[in-house]
C-alpha positions as CSV (number, residue, x, y, z in Angstrom):
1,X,16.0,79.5,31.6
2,X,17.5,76.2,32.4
3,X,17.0,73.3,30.4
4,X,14.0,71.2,31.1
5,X,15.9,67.3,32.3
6,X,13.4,64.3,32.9
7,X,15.5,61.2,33.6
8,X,13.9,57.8,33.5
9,X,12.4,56.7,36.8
10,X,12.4,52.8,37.5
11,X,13.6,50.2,35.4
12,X,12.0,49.6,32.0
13,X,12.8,46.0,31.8
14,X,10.5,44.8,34.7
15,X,7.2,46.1,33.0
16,X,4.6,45.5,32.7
17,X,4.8,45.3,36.9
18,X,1.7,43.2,37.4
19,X,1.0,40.1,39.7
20,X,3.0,36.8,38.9
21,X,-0.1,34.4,37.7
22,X,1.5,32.1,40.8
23,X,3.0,32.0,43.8
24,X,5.7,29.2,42.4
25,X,7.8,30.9,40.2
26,X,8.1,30.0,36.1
27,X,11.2,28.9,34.0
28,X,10.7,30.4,30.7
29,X,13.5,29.3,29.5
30,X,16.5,26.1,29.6
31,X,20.4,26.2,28.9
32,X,21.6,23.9,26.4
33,X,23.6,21.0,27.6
34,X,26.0,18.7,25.9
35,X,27.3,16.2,27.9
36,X,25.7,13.1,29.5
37,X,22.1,13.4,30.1
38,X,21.3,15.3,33.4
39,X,18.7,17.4,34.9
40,X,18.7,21.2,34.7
41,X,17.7,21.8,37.5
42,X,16.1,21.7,41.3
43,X,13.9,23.2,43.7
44,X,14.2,24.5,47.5
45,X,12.5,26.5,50.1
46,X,14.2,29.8,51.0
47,X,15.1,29.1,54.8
48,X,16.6,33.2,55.4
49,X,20.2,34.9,55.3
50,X,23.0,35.1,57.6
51,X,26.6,35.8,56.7
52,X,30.1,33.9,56.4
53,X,33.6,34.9,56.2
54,X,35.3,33.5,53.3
55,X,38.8,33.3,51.3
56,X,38.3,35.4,48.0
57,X,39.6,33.3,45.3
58,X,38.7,35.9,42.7
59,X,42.2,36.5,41.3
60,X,41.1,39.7,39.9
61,X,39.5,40.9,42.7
62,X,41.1,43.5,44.8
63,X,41.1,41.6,47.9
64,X,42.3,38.4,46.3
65,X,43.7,35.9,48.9
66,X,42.0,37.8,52.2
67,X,39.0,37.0,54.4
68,X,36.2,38.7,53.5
69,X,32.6,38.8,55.0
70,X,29.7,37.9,52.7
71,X,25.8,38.0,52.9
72,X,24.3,34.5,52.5
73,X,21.2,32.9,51.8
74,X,20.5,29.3,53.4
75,X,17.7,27.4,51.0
76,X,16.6,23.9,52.3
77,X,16.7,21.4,49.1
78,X,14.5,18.3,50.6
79,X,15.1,15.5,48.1
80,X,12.5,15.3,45.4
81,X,10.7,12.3,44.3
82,X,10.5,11.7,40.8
83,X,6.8,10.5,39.4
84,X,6.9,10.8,35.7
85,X,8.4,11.7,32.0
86,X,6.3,13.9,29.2
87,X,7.5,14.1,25.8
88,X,7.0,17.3,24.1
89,X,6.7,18.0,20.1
90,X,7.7,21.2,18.3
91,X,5.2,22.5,16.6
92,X,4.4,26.4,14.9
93,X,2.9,27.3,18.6
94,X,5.7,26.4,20.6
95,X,6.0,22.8,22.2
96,X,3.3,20.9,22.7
97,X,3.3,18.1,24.9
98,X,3.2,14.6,22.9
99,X,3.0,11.5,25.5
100,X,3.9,11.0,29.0
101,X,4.9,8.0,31.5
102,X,3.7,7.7,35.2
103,X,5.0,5.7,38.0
104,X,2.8,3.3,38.7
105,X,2.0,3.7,42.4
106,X,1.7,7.3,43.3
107,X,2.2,8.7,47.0
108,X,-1.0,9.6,49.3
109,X,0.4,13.0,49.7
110,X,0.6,12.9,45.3
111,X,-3.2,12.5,45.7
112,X,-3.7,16.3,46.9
113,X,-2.1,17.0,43.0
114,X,-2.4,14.8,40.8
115,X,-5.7,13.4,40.5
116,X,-5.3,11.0,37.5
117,X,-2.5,9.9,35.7
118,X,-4.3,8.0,32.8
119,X,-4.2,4.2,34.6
120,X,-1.7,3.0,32.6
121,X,1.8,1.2,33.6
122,X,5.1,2.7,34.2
123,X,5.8,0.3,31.2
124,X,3.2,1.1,29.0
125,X,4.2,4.8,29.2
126,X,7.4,4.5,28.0
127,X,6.4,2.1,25.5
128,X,4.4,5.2,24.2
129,X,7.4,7.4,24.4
130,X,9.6,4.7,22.7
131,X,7.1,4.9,20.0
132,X,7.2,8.5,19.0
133,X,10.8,8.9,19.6
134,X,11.4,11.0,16.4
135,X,8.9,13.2,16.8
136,X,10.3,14.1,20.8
137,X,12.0,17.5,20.7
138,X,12.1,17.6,24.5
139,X,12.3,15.5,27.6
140,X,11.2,16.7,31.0
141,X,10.8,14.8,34.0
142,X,8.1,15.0,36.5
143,X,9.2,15.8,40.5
144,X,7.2,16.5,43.5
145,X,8.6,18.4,46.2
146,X,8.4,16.8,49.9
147,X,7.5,19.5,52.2
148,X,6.8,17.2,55.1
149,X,10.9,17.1,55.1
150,X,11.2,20.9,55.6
151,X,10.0,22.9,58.3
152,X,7.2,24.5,56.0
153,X,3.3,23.8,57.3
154,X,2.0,22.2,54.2
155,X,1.5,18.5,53.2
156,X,0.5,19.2,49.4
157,X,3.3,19.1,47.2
158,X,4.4,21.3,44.8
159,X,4.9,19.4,41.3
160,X,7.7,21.0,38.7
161,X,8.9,19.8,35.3
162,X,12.7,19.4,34.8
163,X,14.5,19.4,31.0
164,X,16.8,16.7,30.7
165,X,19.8,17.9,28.9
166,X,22.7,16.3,26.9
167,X,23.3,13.3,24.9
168,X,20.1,11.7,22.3
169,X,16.6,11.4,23.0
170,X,17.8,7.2,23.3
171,X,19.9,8.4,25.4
172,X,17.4,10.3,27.6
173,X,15.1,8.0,27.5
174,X,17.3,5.3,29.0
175,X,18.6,8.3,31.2
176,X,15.2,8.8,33.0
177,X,13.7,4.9,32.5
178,X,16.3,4.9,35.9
179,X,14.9,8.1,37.7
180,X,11.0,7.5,37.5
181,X,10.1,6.5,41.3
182,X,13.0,7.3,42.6
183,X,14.4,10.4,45.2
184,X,16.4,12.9,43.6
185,X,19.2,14.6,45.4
186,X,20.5,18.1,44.8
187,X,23.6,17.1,45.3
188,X,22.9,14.9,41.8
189,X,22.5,18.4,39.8
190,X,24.5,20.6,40.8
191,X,27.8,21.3,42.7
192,X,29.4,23.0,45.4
193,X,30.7,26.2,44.1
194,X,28.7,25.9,40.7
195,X,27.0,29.0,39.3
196,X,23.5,28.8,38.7
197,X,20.1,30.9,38.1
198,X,17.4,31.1,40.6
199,X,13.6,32.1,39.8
200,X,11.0,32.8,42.5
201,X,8.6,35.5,43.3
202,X,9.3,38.6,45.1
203,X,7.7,39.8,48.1
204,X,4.2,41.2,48.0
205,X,3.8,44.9,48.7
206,X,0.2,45.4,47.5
207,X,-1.1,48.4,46.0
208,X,1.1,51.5,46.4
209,X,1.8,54.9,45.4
210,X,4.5,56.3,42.4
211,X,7.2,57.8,44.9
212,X,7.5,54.1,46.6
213,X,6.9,52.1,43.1
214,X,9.1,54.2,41.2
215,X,11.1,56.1,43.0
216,X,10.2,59.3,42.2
217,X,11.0,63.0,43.7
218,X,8.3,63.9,46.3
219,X,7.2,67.3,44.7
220,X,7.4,71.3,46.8
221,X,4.8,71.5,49.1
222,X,2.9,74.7,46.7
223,X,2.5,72.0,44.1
224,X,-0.6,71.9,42.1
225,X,-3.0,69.1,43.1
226,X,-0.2,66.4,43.8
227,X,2.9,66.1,45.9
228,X,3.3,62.8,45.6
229,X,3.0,62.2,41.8
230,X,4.6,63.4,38.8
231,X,4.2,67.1,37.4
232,X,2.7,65.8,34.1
233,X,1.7,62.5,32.9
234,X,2.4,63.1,29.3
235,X,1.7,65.4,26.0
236,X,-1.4,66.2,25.0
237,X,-0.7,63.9,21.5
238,X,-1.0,60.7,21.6
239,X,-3.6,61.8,23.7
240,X,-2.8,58.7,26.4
241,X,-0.6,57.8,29.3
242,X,2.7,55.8,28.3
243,X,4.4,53.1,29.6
244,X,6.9,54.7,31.3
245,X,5.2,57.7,32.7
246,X,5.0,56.2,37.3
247,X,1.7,55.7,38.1
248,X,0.2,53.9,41.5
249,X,-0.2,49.9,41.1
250,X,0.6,46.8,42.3
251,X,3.9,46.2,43.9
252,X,6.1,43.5,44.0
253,X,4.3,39.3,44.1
254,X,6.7,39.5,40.4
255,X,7.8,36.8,38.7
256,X,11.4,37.2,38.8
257,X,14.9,35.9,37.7
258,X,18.6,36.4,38.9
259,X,21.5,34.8,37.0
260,X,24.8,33.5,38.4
261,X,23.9,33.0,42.2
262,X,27.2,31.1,43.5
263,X,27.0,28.1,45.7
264,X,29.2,28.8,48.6
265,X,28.1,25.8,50.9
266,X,26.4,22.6,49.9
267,X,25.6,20.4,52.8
268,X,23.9,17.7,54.8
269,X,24.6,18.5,58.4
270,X,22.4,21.2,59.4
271,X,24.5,21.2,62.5
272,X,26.0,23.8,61.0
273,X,23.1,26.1,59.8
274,X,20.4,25.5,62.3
275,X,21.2,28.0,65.6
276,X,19.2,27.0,68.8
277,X,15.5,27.0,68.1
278,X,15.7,27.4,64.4
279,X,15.9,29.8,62.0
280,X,13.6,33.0,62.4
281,X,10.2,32.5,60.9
282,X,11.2,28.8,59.4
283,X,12.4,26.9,62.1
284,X,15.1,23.7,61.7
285,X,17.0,22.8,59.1
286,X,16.7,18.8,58.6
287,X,18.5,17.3,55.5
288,X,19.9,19.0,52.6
289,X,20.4,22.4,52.5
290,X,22.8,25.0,49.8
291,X,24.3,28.3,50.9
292,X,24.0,31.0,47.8
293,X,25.7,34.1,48.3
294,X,23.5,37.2,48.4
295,X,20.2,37.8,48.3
296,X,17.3,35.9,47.4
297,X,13.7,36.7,46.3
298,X,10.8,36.2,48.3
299,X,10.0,35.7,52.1
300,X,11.3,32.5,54.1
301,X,9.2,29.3,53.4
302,X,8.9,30.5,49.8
303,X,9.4,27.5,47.0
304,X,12.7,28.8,44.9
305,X,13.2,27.2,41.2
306,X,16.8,26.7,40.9
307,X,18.1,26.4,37.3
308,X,21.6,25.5,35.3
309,X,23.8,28.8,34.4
310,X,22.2,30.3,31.2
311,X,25.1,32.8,31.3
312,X,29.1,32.5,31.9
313,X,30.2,32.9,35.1
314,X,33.1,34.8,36.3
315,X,33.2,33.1,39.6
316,X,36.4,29.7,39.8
317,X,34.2,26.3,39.2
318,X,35.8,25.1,42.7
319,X,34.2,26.5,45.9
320,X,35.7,29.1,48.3
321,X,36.8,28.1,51.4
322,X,35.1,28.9,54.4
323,X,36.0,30.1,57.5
324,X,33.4,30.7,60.0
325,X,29.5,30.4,59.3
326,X,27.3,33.0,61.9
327,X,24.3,31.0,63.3
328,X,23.0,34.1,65.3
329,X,20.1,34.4,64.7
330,X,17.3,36.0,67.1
331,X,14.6,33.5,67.6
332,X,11.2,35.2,67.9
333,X,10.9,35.2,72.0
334,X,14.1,36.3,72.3
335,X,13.4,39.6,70.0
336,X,9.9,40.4,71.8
């Protein structure tokens, strides 16, 4: 009789796979920084893919010095404004947040969001801050996105917080005493051929079955009661169904991370990106935009969280050069 062999189906490491709580997706977690103080990070709206041909500057790769052809995502970084500074205390439970500074006149399009910010002074606020200093463990700075900049259909803004990294908390303070009110490029966090991690939500698939969640055998057609399922879900003792046994439920609309997404392009002349008629399903380009290579999560028009590299990169700090960028891309009357 041959031996009995149940390898693992699906990856352990995404479970539980339930619905992320939101459709922006959540940081869990900030690099440390040493340095100046600077932000950690950004936010864009996935725009779609197309492909380049670039120079590989990996010296270890096998095709070192040749032009190879690479898969692309184009995500459109409109600046962001700035509106506010929160001070956050450690505490047994995890930070807690202590005190917090507003800009004193907030945007219309702000009034959708935020719906009071307390009534007190951009100087007053910081006053507060300045106050409690030794008691701050953390600084994060307030931003709104614009989406009346991008080619979304949405005037409400999405707001984020953003750590500051590096250098004191006097430091910090002074550090973001200049940012509060003012438009924040992405060009003023990160770099053009900079690592970093990006954290969005996947693409919603609804409720389906074990062969399509997990990736499971479809069983011989003289199989008791299921084809589509496993043979057994489990022992009789512990007389329930583990964790790891595929079962139907909810699929994809996860909260999800990838680390060390390289910047191949970063850009202000959509020119360059935008084919005639716009992208498929987004439309034009118009201001800032980054070029990551490979895949990102999510559909286009999808808020991304982009985030400093937690994790060392093998990738050269400067950016590959690029030889030809394909702006094919079928608008939706020319595909029907």
């Amino acid at each position: 009789m041959p031996r009995v062999r149940s390898p693992k189906r699906g990856s352990r490491s995404f479970s539980p796979r339930k619905r992320a709580k939101s459709i922006i997706g959540r940081i869990k977690y900030w690099p440390e920084h040493e340095g100046d103080p600077t932000l950690l990070g950004f936010a864009g709206y996935k725009a779609g893919m197309t492909h380049v041909f670039l120079i590989e500057d990996r010296d270890r790769a096998p095709d070192f010095g040749k032009e190879m052809k690479n898969a692309v995502t184009i995500i459109d970084t409109p600046p962001m404004l700035v509106i506010g500074l929160r001070a956050y205390e450690k505490t047994y439970d995890g930070l807690m947040a202590l005190t917090e500074a507003w800009m004193d006149i907030i945007p219309v399009d702000l009034y959708r969001r935020v719906k009071t910010h307390g009534g007190a002074s951009l100087a007053s606020g910081l006053k507060r801050i300045e106050k409690v200093k030794e008691y701050v463990a953390e600084l994060r700075v307030i931003v709104a996105t614009q989406p009346r900049l991008a080619s979304v259909e949405k005037k409400k803004p999405e707001l984020m917080e953003i750590v500051i990294g590096g250098g004191s908390v006097d430091d910090q303070i002074e550090y973001a005493r200049g940012l509060i009110g003012e438009t924040l490029s992405v060009s003023d966090v990160f770099a053009p051929g900079e690592s970093i991690d990006v954290i969005g939500v996947t693409k919603g698939k609804g409720f389906q079955g074990p062969v399509k969640r997990w990736g499971i055998r479809i069983l011989q057609r003289k199989s008791r009661k299921t084809v589509r399922g496993v043979g057994s879900i489990g022992p009789w003792k512990p007389r329930r169904v583990m964790p790891g046994v595929p079962r139907a439920g909810q699929m994809g609309f996860h909260n999800r991370t990838e680390f060390n997404k390289r910047i191949v392009i970063m850009d202000s002349d959509s020119e360059k990106v935008n084919p005639k008629g716009g992208i498929n399903k987004y439309g034009l380009v118009r201001g800032d935009y980054i070029m990551l290579k490979g895949s990102v999560m999510g559909p286009q028009k999808r808020l991304i969280k982009l985030r400093k590299a937690v994790r060392k990169s093998r990738y050269p700090s400067e950016p590959p050069r690029v030889t030809y960028i394909n702006t094919e891309f079928l608008n939706k009357m020319e595909a029907d």
